[in-house]
C-alpha positions as CSV (number, residue, x, y, z in Angstrom):
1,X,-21.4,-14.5,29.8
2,X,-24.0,-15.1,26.5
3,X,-22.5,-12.9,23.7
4,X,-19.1,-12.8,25.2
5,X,-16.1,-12.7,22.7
6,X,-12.6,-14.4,23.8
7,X,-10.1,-13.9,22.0
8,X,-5.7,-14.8,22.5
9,X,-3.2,-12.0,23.0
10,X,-1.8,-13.3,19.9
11,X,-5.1,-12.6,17.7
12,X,-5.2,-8.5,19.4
13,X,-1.7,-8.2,18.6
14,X,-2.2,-9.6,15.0
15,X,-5.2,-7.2,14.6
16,X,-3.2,-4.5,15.6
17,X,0.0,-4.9,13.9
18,X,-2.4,-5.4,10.5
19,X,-4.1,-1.8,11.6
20,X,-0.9,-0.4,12.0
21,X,0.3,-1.7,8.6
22,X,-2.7,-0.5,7.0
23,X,-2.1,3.3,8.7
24,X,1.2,3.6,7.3
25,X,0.4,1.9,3.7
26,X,0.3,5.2,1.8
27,X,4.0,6.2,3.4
28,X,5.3,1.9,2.4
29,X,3.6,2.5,-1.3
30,X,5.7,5.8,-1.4
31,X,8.8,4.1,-0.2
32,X,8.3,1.4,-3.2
33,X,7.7,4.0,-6.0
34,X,11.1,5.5,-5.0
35,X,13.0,2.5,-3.8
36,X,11.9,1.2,-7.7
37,X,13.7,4.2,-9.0
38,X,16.8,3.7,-7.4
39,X,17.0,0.2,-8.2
40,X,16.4,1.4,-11.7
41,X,19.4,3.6,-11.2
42,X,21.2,1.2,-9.6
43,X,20.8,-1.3,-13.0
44,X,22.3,1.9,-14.8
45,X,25.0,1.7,-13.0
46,X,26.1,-1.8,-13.4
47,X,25.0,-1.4,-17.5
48,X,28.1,1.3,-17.1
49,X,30.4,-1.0,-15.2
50,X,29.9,-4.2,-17.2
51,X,30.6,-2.2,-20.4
52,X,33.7,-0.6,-18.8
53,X,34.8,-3.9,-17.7
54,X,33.9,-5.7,-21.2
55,X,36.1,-3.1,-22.6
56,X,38.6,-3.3,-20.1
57,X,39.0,-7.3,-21.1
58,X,38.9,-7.0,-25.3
59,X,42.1,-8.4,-26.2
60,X,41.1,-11.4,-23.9
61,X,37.5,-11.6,-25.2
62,X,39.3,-11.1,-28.8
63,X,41.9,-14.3,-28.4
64,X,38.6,-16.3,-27.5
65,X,37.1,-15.2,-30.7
66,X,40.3,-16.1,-32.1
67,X,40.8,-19.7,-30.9
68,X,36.7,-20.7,-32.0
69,X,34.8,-19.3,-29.6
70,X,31.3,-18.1,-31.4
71,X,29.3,-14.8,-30.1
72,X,26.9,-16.5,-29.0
73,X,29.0,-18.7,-26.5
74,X,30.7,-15.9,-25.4
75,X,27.4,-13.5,-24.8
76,X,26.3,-16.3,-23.3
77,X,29.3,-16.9,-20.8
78,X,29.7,-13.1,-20.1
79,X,25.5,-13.4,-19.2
80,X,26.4,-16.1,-16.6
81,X,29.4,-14.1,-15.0
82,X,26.9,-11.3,-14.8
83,X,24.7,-13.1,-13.0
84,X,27.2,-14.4,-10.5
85,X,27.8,-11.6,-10.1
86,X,24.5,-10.2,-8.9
87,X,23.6,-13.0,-7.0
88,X,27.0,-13.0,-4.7
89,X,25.6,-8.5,-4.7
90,X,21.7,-9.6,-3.2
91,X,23.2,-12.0,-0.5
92,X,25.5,-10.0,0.4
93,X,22.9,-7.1,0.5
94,X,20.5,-9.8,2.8
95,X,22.9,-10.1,5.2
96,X,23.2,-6.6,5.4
97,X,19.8,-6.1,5.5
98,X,19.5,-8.7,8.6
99,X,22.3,-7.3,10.3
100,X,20.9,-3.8,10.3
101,X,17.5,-4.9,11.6
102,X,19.2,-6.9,14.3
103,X,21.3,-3.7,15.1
104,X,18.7,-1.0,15.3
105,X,16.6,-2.1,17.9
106,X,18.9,-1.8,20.5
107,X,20.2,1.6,19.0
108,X,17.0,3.0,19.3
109,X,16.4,1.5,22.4
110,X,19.3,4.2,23.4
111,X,17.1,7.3,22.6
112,X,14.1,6.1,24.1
113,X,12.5,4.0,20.9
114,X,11.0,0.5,21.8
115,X,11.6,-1.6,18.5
116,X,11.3,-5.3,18.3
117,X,13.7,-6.9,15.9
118,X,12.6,-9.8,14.2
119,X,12.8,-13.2,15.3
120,X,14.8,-15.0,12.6
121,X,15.8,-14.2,8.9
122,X,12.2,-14.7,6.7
123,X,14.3,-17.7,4.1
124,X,11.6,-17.0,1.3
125,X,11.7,-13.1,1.3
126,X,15.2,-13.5,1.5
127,X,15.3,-16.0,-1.2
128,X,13.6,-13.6,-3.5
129,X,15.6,-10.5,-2.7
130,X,18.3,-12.9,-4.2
131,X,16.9,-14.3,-7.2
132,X,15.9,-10.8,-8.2
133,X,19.2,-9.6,-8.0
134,X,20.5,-11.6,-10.0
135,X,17.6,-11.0,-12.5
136,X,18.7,-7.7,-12.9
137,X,22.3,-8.4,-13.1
138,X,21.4,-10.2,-16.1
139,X,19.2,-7.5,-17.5
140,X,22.1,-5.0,-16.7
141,X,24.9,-7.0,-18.3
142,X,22.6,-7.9,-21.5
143,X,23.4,-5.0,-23.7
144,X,27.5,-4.9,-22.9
145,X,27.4,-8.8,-23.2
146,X,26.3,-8.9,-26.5
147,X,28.5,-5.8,-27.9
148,X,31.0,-7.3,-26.0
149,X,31.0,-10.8,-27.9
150,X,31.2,-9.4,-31.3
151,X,34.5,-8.2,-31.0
152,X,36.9,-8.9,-33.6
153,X,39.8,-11.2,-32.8
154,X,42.2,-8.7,-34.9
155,X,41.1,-7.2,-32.2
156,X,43.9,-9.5,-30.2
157,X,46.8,-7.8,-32.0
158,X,46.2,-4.2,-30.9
159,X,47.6,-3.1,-27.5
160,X,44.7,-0.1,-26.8
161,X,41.6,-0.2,-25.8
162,X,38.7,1.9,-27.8
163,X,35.4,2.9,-26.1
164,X,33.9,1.0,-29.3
165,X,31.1,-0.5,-27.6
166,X,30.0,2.7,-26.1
167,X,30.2,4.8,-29.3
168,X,27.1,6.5,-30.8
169,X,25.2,4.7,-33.6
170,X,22.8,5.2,-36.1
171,X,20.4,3.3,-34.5
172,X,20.8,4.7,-30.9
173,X,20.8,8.1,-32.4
174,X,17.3,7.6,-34.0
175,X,15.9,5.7,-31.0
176,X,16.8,8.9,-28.7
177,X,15.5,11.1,-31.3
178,X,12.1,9.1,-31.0
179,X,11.9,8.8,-27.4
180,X,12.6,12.8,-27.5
181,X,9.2,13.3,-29.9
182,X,7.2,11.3,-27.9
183,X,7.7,13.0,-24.6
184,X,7.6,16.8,-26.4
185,X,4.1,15.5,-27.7
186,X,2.8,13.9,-24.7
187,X,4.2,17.0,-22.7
188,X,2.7,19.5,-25.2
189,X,-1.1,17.6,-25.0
190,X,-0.9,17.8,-21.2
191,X,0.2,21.7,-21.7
192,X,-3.1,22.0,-24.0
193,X,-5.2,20.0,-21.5
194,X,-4.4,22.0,-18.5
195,X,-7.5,22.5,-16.0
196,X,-8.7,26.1,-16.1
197,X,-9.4,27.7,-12.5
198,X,-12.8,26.4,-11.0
199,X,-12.7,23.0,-13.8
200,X,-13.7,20.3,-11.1
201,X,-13.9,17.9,-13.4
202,X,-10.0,17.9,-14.3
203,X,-8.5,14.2,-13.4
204,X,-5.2,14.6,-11.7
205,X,-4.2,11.1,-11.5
206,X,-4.4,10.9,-15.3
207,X,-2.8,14.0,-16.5
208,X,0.3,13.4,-13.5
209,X,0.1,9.7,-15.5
210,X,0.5,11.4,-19.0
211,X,3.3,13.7,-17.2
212,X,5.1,10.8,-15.8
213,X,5.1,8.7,-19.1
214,X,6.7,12.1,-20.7
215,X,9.3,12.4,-18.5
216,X,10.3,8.6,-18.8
217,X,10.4,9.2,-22.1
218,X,12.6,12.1,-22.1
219,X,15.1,10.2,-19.5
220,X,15.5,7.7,-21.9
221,X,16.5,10.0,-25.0
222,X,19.0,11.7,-22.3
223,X,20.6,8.3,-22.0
224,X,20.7,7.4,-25.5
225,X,21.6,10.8,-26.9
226,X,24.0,11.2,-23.7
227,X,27.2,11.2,-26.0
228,X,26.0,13.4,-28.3
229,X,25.4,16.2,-25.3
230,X,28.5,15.8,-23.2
231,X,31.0,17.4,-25.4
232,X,28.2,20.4,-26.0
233,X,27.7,21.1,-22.1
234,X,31.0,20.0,-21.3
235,X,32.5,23.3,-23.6
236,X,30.2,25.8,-21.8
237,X,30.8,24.3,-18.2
238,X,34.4,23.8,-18.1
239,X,35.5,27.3,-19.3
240,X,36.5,28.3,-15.6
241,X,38.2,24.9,-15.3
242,X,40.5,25.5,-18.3
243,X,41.8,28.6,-16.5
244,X,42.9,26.9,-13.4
245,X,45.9,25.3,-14.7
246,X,47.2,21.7,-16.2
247,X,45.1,19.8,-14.3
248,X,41.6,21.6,-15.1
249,X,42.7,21.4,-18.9
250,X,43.6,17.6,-18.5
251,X,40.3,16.6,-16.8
252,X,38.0,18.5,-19.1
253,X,39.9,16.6,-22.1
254,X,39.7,13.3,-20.0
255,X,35.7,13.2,-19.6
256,X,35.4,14.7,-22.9
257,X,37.7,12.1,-24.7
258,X,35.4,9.4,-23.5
259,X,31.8,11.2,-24.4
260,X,29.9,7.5,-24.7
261,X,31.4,7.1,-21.0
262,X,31.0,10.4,-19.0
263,X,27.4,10.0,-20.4
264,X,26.8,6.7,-18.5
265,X,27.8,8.1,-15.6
266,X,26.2,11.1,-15.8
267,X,23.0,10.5,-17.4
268,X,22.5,8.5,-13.7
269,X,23.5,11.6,-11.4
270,X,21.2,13.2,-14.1
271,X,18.3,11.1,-12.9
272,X,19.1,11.3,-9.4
273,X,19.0,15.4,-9.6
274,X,16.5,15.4,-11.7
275,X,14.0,14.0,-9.3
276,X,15.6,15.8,-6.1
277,X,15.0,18.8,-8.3
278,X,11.7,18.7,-9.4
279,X,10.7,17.1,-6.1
280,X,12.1,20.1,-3.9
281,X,10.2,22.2,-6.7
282,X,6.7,20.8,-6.5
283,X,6.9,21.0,-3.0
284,X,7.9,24.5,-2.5
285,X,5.1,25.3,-5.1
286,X,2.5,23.1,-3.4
287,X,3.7,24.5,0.1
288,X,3.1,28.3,-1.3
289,X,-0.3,27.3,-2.2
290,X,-0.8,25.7,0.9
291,X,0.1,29.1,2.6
292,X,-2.5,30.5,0.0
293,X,-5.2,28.1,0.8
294,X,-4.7,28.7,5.3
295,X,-4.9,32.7,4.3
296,X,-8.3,32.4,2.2
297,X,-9.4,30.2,5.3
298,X,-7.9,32.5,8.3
299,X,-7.2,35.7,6.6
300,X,-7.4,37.2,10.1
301,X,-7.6,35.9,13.6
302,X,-11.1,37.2,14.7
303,X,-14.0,37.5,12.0
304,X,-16.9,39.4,13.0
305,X,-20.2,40.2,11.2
306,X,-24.1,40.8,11.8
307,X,-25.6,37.4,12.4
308,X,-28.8,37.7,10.8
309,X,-26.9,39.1,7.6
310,X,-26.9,42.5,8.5
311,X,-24.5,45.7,9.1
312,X,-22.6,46.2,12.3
313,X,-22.0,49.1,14.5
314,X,-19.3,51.4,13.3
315,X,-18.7,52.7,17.2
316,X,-17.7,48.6,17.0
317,X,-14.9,49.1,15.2
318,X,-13.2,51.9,17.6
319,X,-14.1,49.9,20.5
320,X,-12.3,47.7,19.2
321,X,-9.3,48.8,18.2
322,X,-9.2,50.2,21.7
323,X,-8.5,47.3,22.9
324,X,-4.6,46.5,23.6
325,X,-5.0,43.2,23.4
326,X,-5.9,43.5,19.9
327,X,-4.0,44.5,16.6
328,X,-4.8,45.7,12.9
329,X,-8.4,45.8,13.5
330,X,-10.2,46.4,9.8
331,X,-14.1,46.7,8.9
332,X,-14.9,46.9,5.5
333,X,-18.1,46.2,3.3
334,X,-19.3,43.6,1.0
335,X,-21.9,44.6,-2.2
336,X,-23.8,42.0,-4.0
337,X,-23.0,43.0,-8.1
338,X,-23.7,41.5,-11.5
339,X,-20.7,40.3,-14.1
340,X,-22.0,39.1,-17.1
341,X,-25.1,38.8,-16.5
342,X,-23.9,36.7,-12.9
343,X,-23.9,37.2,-9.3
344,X,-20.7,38.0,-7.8
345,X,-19.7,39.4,-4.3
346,X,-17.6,42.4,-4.0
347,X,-15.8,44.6,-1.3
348,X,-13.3,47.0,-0.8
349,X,-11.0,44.8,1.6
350,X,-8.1,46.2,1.1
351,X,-6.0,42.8,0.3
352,X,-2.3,44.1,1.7
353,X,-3.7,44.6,5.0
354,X,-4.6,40.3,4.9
355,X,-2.3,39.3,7.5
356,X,0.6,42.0,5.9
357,X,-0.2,40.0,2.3
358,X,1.7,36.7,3.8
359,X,0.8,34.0,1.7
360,X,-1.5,36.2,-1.2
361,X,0.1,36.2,-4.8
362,X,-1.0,37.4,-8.2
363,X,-1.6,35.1,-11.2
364,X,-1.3,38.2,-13.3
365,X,-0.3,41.9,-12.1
366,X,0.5,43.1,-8.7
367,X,-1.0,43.3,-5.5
368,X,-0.5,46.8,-4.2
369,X,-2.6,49.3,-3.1
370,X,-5.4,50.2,-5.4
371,X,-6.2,52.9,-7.2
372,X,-9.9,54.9,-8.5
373,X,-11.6,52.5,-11.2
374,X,-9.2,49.5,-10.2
375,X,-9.8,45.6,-9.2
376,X,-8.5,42.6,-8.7
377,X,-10.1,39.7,-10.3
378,X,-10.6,36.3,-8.2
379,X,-9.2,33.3,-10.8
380,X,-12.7,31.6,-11.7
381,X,-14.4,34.8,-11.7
382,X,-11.1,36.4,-14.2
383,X,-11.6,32.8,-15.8
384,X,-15.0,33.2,-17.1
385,X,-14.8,36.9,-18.2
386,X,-11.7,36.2,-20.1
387,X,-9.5,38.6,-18.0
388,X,-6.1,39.2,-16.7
389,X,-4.1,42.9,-15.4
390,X,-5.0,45.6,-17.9
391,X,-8.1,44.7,-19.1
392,X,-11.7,46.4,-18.8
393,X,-14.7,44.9,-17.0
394,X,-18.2,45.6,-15.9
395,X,-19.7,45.6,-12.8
396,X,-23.5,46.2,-12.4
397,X,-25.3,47.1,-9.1
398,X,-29.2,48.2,-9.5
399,X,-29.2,49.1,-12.9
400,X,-25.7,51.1,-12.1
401,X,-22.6,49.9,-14.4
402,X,-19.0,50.5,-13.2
403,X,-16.5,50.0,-15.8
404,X,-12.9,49.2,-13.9
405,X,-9.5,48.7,-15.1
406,X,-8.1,45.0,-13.7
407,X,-4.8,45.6,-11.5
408,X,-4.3,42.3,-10.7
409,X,-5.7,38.7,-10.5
410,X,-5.6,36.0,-8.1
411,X,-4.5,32.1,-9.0
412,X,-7.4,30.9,-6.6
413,X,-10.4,32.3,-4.5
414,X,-10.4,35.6,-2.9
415,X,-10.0,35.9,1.2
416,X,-14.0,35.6,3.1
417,X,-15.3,34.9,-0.7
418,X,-15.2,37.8,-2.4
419,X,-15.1,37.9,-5.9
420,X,-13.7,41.5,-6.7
421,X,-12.0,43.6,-4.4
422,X,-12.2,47.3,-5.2
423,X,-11.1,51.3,-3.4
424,X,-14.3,52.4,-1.3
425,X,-15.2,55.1,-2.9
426,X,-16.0,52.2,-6.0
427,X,-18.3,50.0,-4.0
428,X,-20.1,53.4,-3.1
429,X,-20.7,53.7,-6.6
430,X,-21.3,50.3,-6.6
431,X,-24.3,50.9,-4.2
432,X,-23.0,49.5,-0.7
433,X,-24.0,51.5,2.2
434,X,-21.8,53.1,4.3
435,X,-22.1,50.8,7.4
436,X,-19.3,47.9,7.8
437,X,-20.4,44.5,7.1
438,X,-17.5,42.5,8.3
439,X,-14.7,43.6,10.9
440,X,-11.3,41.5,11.4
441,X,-9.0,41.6,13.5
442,X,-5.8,40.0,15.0
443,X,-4.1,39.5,18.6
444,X,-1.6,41.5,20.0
445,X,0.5,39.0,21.5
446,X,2.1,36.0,20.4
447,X,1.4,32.5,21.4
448,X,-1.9,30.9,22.7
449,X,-1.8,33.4,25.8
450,X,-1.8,36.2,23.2
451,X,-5.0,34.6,21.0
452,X,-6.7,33.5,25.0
453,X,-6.1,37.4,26.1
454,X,-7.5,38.8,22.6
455,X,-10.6,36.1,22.4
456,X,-11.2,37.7,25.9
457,X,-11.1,40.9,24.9
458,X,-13.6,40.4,21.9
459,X,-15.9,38.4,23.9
460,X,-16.4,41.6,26.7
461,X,-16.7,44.0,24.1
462,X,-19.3,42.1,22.3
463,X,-21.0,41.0,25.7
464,X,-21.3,45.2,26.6
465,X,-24.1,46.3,28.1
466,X,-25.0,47.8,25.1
467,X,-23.8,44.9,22.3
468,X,-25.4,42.0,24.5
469,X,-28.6,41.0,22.0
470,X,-26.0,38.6,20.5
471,X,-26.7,39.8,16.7
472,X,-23.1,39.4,16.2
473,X,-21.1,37.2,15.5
474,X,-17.4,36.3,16.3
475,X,-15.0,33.7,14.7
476,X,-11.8,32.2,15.9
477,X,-9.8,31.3,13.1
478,X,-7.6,28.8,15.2
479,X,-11.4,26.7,14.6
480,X,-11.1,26.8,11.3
481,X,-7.6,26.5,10.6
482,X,-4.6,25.4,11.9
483,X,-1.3,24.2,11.6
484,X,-0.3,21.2,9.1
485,X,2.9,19.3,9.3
486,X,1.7,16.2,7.0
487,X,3.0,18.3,3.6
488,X,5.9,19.0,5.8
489,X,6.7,14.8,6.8
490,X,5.7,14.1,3.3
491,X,8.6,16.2,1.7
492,X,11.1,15.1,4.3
493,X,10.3,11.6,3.7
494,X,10.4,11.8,-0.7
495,X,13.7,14.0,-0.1
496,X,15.0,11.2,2.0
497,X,14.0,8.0,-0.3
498,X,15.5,10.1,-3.6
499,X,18.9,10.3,-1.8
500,X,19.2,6.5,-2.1
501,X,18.9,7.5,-6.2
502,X,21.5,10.0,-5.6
503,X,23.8,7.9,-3.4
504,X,23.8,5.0,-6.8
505,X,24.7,7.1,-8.4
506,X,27.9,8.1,-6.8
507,X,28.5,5.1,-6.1
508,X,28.7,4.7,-10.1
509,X,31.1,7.6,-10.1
510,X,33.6,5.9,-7.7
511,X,33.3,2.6,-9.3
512,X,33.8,4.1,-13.1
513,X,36.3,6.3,-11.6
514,X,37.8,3.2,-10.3
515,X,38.3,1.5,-13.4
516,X,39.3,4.3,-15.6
517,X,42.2,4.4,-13.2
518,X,43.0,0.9,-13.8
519,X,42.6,1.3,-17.4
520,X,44.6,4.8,-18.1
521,X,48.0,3.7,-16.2
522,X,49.9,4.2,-19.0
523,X,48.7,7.5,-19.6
524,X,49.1,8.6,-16.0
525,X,52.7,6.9,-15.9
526,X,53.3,9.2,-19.3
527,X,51.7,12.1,-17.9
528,X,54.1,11.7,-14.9
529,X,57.3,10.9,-17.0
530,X,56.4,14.1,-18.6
531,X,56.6,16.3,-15.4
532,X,53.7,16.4,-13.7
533,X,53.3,16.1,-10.4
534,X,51.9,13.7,-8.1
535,X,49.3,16.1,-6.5
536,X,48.2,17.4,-10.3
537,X,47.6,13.8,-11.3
538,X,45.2,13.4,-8.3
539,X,43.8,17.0,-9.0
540,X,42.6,16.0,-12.1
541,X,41.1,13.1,-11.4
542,X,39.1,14.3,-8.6
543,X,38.2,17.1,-10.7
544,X,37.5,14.4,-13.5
545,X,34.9,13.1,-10.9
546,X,33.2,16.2,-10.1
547,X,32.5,17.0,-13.7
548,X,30.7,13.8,-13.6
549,X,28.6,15.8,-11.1
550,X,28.3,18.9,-12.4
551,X,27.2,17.3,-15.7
552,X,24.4,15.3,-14.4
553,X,23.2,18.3,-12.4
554,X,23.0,20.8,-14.8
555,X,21.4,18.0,-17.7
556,X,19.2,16.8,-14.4
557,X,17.7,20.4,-13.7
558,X,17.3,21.2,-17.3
559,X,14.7,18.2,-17.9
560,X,13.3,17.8,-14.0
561,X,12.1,21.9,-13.9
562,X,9.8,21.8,-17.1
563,X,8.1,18.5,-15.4
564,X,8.2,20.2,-11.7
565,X,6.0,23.1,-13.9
566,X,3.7,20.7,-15.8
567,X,3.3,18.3,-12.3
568,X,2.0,21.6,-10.4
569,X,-0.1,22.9,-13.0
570,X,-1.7,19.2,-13.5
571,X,-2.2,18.6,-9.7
572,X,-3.3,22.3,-8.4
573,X,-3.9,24.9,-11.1
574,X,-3.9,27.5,-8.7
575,X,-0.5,26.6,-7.0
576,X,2.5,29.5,-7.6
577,X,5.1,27.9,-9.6
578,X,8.1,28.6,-7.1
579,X,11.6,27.3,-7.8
580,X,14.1,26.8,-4.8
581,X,16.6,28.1,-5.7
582,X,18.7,27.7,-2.8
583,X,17.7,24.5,-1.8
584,X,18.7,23.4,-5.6
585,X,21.9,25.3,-5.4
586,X,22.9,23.8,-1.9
587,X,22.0,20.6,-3.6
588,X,24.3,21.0,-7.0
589,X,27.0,22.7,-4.8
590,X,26.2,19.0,-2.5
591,X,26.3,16.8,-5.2
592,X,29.4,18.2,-6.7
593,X,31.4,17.9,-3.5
594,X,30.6,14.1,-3.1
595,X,31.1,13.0,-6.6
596,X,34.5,14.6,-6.0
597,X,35.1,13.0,-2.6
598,X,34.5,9.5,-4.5
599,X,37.2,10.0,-6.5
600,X,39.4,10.4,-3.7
601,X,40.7,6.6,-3.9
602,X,41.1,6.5,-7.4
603,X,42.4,9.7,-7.3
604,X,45.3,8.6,-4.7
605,X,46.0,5.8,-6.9
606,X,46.5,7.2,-9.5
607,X,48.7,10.2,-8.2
608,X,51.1,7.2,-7.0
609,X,51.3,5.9,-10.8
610,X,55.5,5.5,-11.4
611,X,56.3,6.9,-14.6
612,X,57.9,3.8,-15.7
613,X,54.5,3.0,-16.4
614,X,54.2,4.7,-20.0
615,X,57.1,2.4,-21.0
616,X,55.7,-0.7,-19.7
617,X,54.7,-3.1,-22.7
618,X,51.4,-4.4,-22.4
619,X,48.5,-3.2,-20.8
């Protein structure tokens, strides 16, 4: 046929699979942004390990030093082992990889899922996985390898370790004091620059850029002033822990004896928090203004009013609420006023009755019932005169001014787009006329049979035999607004992808837990020699463990919040600032009950410690 286009099976399903690719970019981009920040997390971790292993291994690094090996040979040797090491880590993580994507087909096959697993290992993806593996191994074991090779070789002759190479100096100390200025200044010129309510011009993207660059700023003066907060926050936290017995006192001196240590640790639980944190918080602030934004749209179910710009009936208002299929009907009026020499609309909606207030906050003051001589203020409106609860304006109607007291403002528009909302007996004075304007109402029943029986009963009492001229009109708000899951799937997903941050960093509590076990044996053997108990021994270590936790939380929360406030004020100036609460408790209780459980292993091992131990020679 002339014009006809052939094309294979294999060119549709192409074309497809690229459209599909292309529908869920936004969600892959999101996945990256966070699957970056664990891997950032996950190079903190190993900087921690390599420097607890390096110190681990300083009388054997020292008798190098002392038979002719130079720094430089040595940094250069510890580099390579490094990246050994990382390179044996991202196989080992390919094959993982491939064997979960050869695996969850045919799990999800089980529940009804048709996926196709891939049809052999891709060798250059996998290839690069590897080689930038090791790449960070090397950047990871850079800092510890070089402290590592300066090491004295008198060094050879002493039989303790020190946590030298993870003691505060000068130079870190003014470094974190930097990075602190920097993000207090960048945070205060975002503060300054925040949008106003009604600025359209505001740029989002660049002020949640400027945020961002703050807050990277501020993580990395947490990690290099770490030590020098541990001990501070460790002596208000661990007050109850002192109370419980041996073992509390023993684990608060064991984290605090190694302050250069517990920060490594916790500075990465710190991150992970932090962004779990001020994720949750953003999106219970966004999600508040969300409810907000559907209430302005659908502040009732049903929204009637004179079509050619009219009054309505009042008789249309009592046959209305006559109807049983039909609740909370309301009529009310709407004035056209000048403020400032501007046109603004006002009425005297009474704003609890707006779907019982669900959804309606105040920027400033309360929203209760008003009283004689009182508004409320919409935000662009209270903006532009300068206003917030407790101050005086002016309203003007045909020559008439009203001077009112503000009760309360709103952070965005008003409900149907009213500007002020005042008593009745004000918009009188105003000049309205005593005829409704607008009428609202809401269904009975629940459900879509409740709405079908109430749009039913609204169309027969506006198609009477004596309402059937068709002046008015009637609104569904199920048209105009309607359910959205996507902020829902959105927060779900983040939540999800910042686990993986949160689950590194546990795994950098086991692992440092781990080797602090192998390197206190002697102390544990003593500790043991000296009467304690098996079952303390692993009491304190697990509790050793979940100070890690509760130290990253609390440091976590107390940088993530300010940034959750300065991330919703940059992207929505009209959003609530609304803190969780109990989603960030259940997540610090969480969080501290799995940094304990990884300390269960070391924990047993070191509760099985003989307490010949502490007179064993050598380490």
């Amino acid at each position: 046929m002339p014009g006809a286009v052939v094309r294979s099976g294999d060119e549709v399903r192409g074309e497809e699979s690229r459209a599909a690719v292309a529908d869920a970019s936004d969600t892959l981009e999101l996945a990256g942004v966070f699957l970056a920040v664990a891997v950032g997390a996950a190079v903190l971790v190993a900087t921690s390990t390599f420097r607890i292993v390096f110190a681990r291994r300083v009388r054997q690094l020292a008798l190098l030093r002392a038979v002719g090996a130079t720094s430089r040979r040595l940094a250069a040797a510890l580099v390579a082992e490094g990246a050994v090491v990382g390179l044996l880590a991202g196989a080992a993580g390919v094959l993982a990889a491939w064997g979960c994507a050869r695996l969850v087909p045919p799990v999800a096959g089980r529940f009804g899922h048709d996926l196709s697993a891939p049809a052999a290992l891709p060798l250059p993806q996998a290839a690069l996985t590897v080689l930038g593996t090791g790449l960070l191994a090397v950047l990871a074991v850079l800092a510890p390898s070089v402290a590592a090779s300066r090491v004295s070789p008198l060094q050879a002759l002493r039989t303790a370790t020190s946590e030298g190479s993870t003691v505060n100096g000068a130079g870190r100390t003014v470094l974190g004091v930097l990075c602190a200025a920097g993000a207090v200044l960048l945070a205060r010129r975002q503060y300054a620059s925040l949008p106003e309510p009604g600025d359209t011009a505001h740029d989002r993207f660049a002020a949640l850029t400027l945020v961002v660059v703050s807050g990277g700023l501020a993580f990395l003066a947490l990690i290099a002033l770490g030590p020098l907060l541990v001990r501070p926050v460790l002596s208000a936290l661990a007050v109850p822990l002192r109370r419980t017995g041996a073992a509390g006192r023993l684990a608060v001196a064991g984290v605090g004896g190694a302050p250069g240590r517990a920060a490594s640790v916790s500075v990465v639980v710190a991150l992970g928090v932090c962004l779990v944190g001020s994720t949750l918080t953003c999106l219970a602030s966004l999600d508040a203004y969300e409810r907000y934004r559907r209430t302005l749209e659908a502040p009732a179910d049903f929204h009637l009013y004179a079509g050619e710009g009219g009054t309505l009936d009042r008789t249309l208002v009592a046959d209305l609420a006559a109807r049983p299929e039909l609740a909370d009907v309301t009529a009310f009026r709407t004035a056209e006023v000048a403020d400032d020499g501007r046109s603004a609309t006002v009425t005297d909606l009474d704003l609890t009755t707006v779907r019982s207030g669900t959804g309606l906050t105040a920027r400033t003051g309360a929203l209760g019932r008003l009283g004689p001589a009182e508004v409320v203020v919409d935000a662009e409106h209270a903006h532009r005169l300068g206003v917030e609860a407790g101050d005086r304006v002016t309203l003007t109607s045909a020559g008439r001014p009203v001077r009112l007291t503000v009760a309360a403002t709103l952070p965005g528009a008003g409900p149907h787009g009213a500007n002020f909302f005042v008593t009745p007996a004000d918009l009188t004075r105003l000049g309205a006329g005593p005829a409704p304007t607008l009428i609202t109402a809401d269904a009975a029943g629940d459900g879509a049979e409740g709405r079908a029986r109430a749009h039913r009963a609204v169309t027969e009492t506006l198609t009477g035999p004596e309402r059937g001229d068709g002046r008015v009109v009637a609104e569904d708000a199920a048209t105009r607004a309607g359910p959205d899951d996507d902020l829902r799937t959105m927060a779900t997903t983040v939540v999800l992808l910042l686990c993986l941050t949160v689950l590194v960093a546990v795994a950098g509590v086991a692992t440092t837990a781990s080797l602090t076990v192998v390197e206190r044996r002697r102390e544990f053997g003593l500790l043991r020699a000296l009467g304690l108990g098996g079952a303390a021994v692993h009491r304190m270590v697990t509790l050793e463990c979940a100070l890690h936790g509760v130290l990253g939380g609390v440091l976590g929360l107390a940088l993530g919040l300010p940034y959750a406030w300065l991330a919703v004020r940059a992207a929505e100036v009209s959003a609530p600032f609304t803190v969780p609460a109990g989603q960030l408790a259940t997540v610090l209780a969480a969080l501290v009950l799995v940094t304990a459980a990884a300390g269960t292993i070391p924990a047993l091992r070191a509760s099985r410690t003989p307490p010949t131990v502490a007179v064993a020679r050598g380490d």
